[in-house]
DRENDO-1510 file (C-alpha; in Angstrom, 1 decimal, always signed):
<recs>
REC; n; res; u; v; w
REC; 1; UNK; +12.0; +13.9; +6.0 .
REC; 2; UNK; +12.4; +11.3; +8.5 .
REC; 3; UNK; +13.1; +7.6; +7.6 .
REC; 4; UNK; +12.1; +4.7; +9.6 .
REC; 5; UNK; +13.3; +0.7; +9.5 .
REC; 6; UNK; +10.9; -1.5; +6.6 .
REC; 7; UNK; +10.8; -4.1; +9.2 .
REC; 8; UNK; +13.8; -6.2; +9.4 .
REC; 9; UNK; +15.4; -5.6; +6.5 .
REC; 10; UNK; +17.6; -2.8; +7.1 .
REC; 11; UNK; +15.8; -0.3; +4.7 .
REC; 12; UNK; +15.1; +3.2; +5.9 .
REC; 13; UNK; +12.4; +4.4; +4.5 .
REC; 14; UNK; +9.9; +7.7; +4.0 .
REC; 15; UNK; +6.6; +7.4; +6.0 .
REC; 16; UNK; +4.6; +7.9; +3.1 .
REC; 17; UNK; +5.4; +6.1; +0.0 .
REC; 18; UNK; +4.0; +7.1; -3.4 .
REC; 19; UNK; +1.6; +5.0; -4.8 .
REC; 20; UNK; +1.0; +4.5; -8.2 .
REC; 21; UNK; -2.4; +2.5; -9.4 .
REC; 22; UNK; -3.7; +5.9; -11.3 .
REC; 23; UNK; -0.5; +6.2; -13.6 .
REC; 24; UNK; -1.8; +6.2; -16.9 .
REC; 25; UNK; -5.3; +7.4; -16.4 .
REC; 26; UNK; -6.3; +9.7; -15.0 .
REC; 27; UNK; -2.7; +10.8; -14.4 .
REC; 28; UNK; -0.8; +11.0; -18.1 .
REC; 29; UNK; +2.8; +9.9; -18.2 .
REC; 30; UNK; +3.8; +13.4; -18.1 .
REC; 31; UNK; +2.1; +14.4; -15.1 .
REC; 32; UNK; +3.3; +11.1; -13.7 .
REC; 33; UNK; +6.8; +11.7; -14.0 .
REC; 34; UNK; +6.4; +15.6; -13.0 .
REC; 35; UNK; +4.1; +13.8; -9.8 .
REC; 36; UNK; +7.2; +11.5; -9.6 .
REC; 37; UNK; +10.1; +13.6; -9.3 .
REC; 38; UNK; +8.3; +16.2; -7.3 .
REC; 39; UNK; +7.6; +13.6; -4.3 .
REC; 40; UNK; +11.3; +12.4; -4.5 .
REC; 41; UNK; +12.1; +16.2; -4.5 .
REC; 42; UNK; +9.9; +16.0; -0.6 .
REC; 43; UNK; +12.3; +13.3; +0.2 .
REC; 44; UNK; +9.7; +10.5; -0.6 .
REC; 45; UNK; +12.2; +7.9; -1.4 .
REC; 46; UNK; +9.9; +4.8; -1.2 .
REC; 47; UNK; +7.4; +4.1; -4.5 .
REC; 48; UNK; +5.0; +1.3; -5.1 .
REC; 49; UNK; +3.4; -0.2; -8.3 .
REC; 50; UNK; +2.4; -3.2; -9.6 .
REC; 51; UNK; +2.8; -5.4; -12.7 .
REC; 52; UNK; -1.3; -4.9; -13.1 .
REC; 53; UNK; -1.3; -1.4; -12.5 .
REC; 54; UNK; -3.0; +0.7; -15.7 .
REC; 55; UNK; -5.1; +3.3; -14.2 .
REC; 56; UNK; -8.4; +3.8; -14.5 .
REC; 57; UNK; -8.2; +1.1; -17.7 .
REC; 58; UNK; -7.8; -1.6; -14.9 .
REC; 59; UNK; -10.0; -4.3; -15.2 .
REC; 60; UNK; -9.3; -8.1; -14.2 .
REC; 61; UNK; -7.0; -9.5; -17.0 .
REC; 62; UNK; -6.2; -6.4; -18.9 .
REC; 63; UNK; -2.5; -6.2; -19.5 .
REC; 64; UNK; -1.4; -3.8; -17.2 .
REC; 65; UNK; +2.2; -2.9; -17.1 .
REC; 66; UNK; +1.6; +0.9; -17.7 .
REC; 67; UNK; +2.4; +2.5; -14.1 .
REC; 68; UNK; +5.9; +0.5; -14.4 .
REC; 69; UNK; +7.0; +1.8; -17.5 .
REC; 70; UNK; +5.8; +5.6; -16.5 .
REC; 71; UNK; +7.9; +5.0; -13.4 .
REC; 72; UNK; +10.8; +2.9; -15.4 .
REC; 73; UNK; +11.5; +6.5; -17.2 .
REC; 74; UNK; +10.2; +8.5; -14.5 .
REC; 75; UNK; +13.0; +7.2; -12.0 .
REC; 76; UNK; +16.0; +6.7; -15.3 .
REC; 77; UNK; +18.5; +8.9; -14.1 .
REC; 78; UNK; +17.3; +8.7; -10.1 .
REC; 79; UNK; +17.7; +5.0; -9.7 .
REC; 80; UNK; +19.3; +5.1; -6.7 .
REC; 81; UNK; +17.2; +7.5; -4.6 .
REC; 82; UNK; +14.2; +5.2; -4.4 .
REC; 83; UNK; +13.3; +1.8; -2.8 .
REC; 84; UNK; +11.0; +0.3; -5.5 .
REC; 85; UNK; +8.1; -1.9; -4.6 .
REC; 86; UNK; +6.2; -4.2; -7.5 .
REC; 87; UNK; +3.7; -7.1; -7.3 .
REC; 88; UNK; +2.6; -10.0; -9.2 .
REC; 89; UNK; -0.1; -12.4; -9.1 .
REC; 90; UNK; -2.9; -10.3; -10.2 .
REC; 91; UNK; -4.4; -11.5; -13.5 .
REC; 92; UNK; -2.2; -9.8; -16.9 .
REC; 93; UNK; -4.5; -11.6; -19.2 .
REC; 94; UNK; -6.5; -14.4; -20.7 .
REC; 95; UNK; -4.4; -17.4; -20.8 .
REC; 96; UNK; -4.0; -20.1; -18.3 .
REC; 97; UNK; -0.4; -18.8; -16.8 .
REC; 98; UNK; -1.3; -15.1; -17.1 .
REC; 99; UNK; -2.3; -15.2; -13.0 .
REC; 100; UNK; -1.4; -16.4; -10.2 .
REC; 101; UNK; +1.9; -17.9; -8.5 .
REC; 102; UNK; +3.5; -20.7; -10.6 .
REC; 103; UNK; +7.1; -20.1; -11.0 .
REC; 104; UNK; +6.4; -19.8; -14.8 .
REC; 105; UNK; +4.5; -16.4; -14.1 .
REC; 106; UNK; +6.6; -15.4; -11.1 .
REC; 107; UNK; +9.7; -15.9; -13.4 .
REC; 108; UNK; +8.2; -14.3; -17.1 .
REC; 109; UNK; +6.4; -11.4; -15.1 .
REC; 110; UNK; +9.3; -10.5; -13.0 .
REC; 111; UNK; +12.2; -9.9; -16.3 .
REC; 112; UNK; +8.8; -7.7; -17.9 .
REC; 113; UNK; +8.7; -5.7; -14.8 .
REC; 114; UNK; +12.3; -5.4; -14.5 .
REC; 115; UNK; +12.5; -4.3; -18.3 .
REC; 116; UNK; +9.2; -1.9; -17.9 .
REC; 117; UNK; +11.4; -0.5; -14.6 .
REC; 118; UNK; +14.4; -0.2; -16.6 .
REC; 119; UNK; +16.4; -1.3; -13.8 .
REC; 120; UNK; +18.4; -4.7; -12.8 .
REC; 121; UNK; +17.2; -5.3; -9.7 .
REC; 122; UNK; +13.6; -4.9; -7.9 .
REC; 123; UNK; +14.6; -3.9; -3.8 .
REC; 124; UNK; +10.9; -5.2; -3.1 .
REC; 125; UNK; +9.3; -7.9; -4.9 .
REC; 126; UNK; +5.7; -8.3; -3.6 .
REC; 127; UNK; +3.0; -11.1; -3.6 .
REC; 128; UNK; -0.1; -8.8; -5.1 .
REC; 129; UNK; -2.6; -11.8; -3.9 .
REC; 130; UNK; -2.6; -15.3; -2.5 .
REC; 131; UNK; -2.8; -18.3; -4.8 .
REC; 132; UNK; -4.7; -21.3; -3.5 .
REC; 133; UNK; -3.3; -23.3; -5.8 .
REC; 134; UNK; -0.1; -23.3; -5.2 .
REC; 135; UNK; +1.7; -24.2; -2.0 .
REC; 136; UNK; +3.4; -21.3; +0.1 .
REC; 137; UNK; +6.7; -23.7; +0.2 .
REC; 138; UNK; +6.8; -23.4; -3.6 .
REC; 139; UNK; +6.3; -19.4; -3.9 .
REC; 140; UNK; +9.3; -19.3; -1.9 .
REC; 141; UNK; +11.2; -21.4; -3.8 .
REC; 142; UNK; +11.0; -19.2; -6.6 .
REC; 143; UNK; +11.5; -15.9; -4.4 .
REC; 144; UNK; +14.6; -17.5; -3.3 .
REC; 145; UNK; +15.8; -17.9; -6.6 .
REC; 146; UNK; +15.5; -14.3; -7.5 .
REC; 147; UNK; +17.1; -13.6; -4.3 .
REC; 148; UNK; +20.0; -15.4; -5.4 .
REC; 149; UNK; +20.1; -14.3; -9.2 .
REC; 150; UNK; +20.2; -10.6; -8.0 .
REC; 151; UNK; +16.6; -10.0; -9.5 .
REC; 152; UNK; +15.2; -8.9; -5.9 .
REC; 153; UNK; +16.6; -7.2; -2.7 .
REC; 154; UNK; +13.9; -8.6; -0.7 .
REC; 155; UNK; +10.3; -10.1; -0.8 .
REC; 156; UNK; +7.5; -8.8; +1.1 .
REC; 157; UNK; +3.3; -9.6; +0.9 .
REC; 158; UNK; +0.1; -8.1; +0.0 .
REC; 159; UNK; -4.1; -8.7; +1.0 .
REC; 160; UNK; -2.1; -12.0; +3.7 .
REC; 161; UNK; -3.5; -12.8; +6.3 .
REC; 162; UNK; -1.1; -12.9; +9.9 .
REC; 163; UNK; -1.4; -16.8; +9.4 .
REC; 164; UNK; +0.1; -17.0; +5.8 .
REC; 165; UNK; +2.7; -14.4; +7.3 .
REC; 166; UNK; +3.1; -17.1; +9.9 .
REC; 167; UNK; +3.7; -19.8; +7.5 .
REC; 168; UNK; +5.8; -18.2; +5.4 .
REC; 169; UNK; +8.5; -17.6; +8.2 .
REC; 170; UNK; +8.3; -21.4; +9.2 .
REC; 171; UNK; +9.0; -22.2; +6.0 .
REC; 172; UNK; +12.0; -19.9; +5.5 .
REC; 173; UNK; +12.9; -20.6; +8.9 .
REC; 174; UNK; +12.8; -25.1; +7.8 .
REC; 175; UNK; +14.0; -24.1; +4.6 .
REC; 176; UNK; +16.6; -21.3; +4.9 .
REC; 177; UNK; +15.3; -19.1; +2.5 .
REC; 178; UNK; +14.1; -15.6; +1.9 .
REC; 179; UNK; +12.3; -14.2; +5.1 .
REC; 180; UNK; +8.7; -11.9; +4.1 .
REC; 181; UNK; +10.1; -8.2; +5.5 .
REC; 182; UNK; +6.8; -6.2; +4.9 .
REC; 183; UNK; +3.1; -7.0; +4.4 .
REC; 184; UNK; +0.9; -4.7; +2.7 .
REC; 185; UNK; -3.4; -4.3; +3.8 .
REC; 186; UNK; -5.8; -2.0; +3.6 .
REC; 187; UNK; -6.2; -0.1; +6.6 .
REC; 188; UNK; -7.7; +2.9; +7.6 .
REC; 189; UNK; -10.1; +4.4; +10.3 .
REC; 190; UNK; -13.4; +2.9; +7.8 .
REC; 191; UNK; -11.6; -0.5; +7.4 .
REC; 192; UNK; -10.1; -1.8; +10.5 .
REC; 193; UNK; -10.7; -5.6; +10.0 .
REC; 194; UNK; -7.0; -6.6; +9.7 .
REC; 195; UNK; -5.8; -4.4; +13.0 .
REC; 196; UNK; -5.4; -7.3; +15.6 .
REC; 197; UNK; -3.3; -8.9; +13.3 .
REC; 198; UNK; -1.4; -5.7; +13.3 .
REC; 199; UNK; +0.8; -6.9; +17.2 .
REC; 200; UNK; +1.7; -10.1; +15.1 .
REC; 201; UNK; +3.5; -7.9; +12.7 .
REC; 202; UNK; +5.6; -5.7; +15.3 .
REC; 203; UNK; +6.7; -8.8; +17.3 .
REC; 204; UNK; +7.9; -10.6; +14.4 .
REC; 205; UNK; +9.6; -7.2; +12.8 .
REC; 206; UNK; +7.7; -7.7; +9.8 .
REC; 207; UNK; +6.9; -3.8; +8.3 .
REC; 208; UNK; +3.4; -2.9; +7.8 .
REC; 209; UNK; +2.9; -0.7; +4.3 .
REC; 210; UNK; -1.1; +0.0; +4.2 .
REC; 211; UNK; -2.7; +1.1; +1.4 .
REC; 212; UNK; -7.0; +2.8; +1.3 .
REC; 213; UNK; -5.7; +4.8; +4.0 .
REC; 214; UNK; -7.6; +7.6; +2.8 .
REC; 215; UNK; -10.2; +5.1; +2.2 .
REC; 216; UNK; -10.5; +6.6; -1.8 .
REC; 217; UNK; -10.8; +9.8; -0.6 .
REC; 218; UNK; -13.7; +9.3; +1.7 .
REC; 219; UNK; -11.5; +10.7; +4.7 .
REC; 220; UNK; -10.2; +14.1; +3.0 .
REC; 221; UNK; -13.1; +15.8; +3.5 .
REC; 222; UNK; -13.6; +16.1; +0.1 .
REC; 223; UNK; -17.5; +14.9; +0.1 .
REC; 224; UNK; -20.3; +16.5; +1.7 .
REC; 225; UNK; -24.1; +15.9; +2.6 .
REC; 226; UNK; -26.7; +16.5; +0.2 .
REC; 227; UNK; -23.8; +17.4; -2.9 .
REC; 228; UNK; -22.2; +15.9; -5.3 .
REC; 229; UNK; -18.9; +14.3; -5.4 .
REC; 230; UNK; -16.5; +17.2; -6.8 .
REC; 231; UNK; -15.5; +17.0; -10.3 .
REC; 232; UNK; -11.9; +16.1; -10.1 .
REC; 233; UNK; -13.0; +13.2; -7.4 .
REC; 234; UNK; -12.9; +9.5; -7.6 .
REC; 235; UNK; -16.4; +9.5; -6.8 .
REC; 236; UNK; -17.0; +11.4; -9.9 .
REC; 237; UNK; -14.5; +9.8; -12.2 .
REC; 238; UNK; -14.7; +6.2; -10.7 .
REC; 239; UNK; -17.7; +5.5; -8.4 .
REC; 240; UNK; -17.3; +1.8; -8.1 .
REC; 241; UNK; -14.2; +2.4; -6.7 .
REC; 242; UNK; -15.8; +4.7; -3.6 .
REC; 243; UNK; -18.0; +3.0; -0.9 .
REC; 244; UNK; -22.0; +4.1; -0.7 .
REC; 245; UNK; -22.3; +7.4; +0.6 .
REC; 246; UNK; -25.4; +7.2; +2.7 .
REC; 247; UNK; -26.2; +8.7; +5.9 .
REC; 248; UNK; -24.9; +6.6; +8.4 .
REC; 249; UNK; -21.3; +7.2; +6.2 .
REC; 250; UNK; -21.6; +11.0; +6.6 .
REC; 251; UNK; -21.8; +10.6; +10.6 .
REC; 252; UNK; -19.2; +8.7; +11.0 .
REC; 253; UNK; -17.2; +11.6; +8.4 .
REC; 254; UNK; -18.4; +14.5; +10.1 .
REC; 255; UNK; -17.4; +13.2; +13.6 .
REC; 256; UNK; -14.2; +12.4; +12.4 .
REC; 257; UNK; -13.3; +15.4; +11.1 .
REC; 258; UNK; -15.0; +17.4; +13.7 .
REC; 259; UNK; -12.1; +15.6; +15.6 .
REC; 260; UNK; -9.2; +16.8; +13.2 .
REC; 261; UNK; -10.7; +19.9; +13.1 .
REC; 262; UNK; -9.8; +20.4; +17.5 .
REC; 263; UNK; -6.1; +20.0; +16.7 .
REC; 264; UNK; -6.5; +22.4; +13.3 .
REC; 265; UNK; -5.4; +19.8; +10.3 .
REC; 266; UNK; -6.9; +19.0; +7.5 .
REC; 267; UNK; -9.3; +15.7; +7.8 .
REC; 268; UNK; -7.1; +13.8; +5.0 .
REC; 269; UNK; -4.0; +14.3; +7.6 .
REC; 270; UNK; -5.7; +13.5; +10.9 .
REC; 271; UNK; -7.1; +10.0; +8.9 .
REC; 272; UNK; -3.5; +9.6; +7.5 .
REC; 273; UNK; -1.8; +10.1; +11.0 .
REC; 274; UNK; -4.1; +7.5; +12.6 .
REC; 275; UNK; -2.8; +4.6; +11.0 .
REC; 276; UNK; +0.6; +5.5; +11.0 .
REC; 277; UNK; +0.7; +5.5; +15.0 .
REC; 278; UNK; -0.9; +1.9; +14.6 .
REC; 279; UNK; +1.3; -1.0; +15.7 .
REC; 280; UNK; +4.1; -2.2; +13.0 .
REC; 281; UNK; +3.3; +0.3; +10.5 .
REC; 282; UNK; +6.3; +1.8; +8.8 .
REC; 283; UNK; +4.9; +3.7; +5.5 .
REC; 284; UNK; +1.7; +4.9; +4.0 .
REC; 285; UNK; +0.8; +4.1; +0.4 .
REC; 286; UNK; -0.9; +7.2; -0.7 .
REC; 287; UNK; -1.9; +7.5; -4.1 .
REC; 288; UNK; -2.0; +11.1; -5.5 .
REC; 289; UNK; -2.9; +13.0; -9.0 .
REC; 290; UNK; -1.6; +16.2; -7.9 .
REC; 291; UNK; +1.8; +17.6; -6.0 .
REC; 292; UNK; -0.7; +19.1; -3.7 .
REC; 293; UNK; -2.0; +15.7; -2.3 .
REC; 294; UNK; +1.4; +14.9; -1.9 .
REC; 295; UNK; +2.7; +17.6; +0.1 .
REC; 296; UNK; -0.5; +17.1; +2.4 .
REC; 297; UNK; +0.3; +13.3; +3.0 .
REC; 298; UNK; +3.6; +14.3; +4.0 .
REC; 299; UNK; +2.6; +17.0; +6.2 .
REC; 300; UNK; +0.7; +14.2; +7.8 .
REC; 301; UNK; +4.4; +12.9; +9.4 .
REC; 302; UNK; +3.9; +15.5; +12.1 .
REC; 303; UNK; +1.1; +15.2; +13.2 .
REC; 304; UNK; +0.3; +13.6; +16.6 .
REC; 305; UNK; -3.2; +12.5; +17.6 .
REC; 306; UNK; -4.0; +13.5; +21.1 .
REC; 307; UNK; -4.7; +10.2; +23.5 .
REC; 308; UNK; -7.7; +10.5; +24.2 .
REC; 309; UNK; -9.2; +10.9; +20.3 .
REC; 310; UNK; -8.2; +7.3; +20.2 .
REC; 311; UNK; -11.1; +6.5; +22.2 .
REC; 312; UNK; -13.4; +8.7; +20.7 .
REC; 313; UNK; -12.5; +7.3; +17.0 .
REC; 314; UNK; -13.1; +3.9; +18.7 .
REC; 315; UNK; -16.6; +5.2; +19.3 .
REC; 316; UNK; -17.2; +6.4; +15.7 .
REC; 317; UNK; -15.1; +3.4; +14.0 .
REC; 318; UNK; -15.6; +0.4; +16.3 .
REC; 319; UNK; -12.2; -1.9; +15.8 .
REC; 320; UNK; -12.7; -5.2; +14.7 .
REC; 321; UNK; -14.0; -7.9; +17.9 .
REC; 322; UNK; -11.2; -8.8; +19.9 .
REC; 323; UNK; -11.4; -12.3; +22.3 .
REC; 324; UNK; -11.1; -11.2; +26.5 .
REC; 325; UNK; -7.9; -12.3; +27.8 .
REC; 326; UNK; -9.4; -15.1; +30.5 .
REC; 327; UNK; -6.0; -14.5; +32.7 .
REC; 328; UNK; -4.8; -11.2; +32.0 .
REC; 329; UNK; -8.1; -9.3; +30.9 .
</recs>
């Protein structure tokens, strides 16, 4: 395994970090923790979950808190091989402080997810969503505080834009407080709308840690004209989670993996080693129910994507609309 900089925060970590949203259901604790150890066995030493996280029992406001407390005895005795990502802000129920990012959920949600962990201190505490009602200047505040009481190593973002990345470092920068080290989208070669914000990232040092890169399992080559999705598949065990599978879907999958398929790899590799040569991008959240998946995402470090595919996946996945450069072009 080779290890690469989480922006500018002096972590080193894998190129594919283990995502956990399906702890629980359809993976069982057991097979979690068996999932778990395996990856770290790979030299995965970079995980992520979130407060919200139940498995396929996720739905908004449910309690979560299942993924962390697989992981929290998953990772008891290997502690200090991992770099462990959470999140809050997603809804953990119905009341009026279960959401969001007041420093009264910020501060009750991080000690649960610390206890659910079972460890002391969180190396990255993430911002699942934004709040619109509450102030950036104040969210900061309180990840300044946990800074400072040991609770978190460092705080990074998820679904921000590059202009509340942008704010956030002003603040810190007026303020003197916690910089944002890593942001967290969806990205992949079917959802491309965030990639210009991408250069914004790199010149700032701020680490890019997608997530849909497989796009739920849309790019694996998995699905197929005219059949069903496969038993085992999460468009058989969770179809609202998988995009409509129509025609002009299957082109675009074919043509991509009629691509992968001129350097010999595996579709799910070729889609994975895309977005890891994008701009800023440090480590791939891939989730996985089965060691196999795991080995494959990892396989997907070496692979390089000749020059001129770039093009031709421009063709089949148009990037999002760029303005002309008046004076440079």
């Amino acid at each position: 395994m080779r290890y690469v900089p989480l922006g500018a925060s002096g972590l080193l970590v894998s190129p594919i970090c283990l995502g956990t949203m399906t702890f629980g259901t359809p993976v069982s604790e057991l097979d979690a923790i068996r999932l778990t150890h395996a990856a770290l066995d790979l030299g995965i030493n970079f995980v992520d979950t979130a407060n919200a996280y139940e498995g396929y029992a996720r739905v908004l406001g449910s309690p979560g808190g299942a993924a962390e407390e697989i992981l929290g005895k998953a990772l008891r005795d290997r502690r200090d091989r991992v770099i462990i990502t959470t999140k809050v802000a997603a809804p953990v129920g119905p009341g009026p402080q279960d959401r969001g990012l007041s420093a009264v959920h910020i501060q009750r949600e991080l000690d649960r997810s610390l206890r659910r962990l079972q460890t002391d201190v969180i190396d990255l505490y993430m911002i699942h969503w934004p709040d619109k009602m509450v102030p950036l200047e104040m969210t900061l505040q309180v990840m300044d505080t946990a800074v400072r009481q040991g609770k978190i190593r460092y705080f990074g973002v998820s679904n921000h834009a590059a202009w509340q990345l942008c704010e956030l470092l002003w603040l810190a920068d007026r303020s003197n407080g916690p910089r944002v080290v890593s942001s967290q989208i969806a990205l992949s070669l079917l959802r491309r709308e965030l990639q210009n914000e991408l250069p914004f990232c790199e010149k700032h040092r701020i680490a890019v840690t997608p997530y849909q890169s497989l796009q739920a399992g849309l790019l694996t080559g998995k699905y197929r004209r005219g059949a069903s999705p496969p038993a085992d598949s999460r468009g058989a065990e969770k179809p609202d989670w998988v995009w409509k599978l129509d025609n002009a879907m299957f082109d675009r999958l074919e043509a991509i993996e009629a691509l992968a398929k001129e350097i010999n790899v595996p579709m799910s590799q070729y889609a994975l080693a895309w977005t890891l040569a994008q701009p800023a991008v440090s480590s791939l959240v891939v989730g996985a129910k089965r060691i196999e998946q795991v080995q494959d995402a990892v396989a997907a470090i070496d692979v390089a994507i000749p020059p001129e595919h770039f093009a031709k996946l421009d063709a089949i996945c148009p990037p999002p609309w760029r303005h002309g450069d008046p004076v440079r072009g």
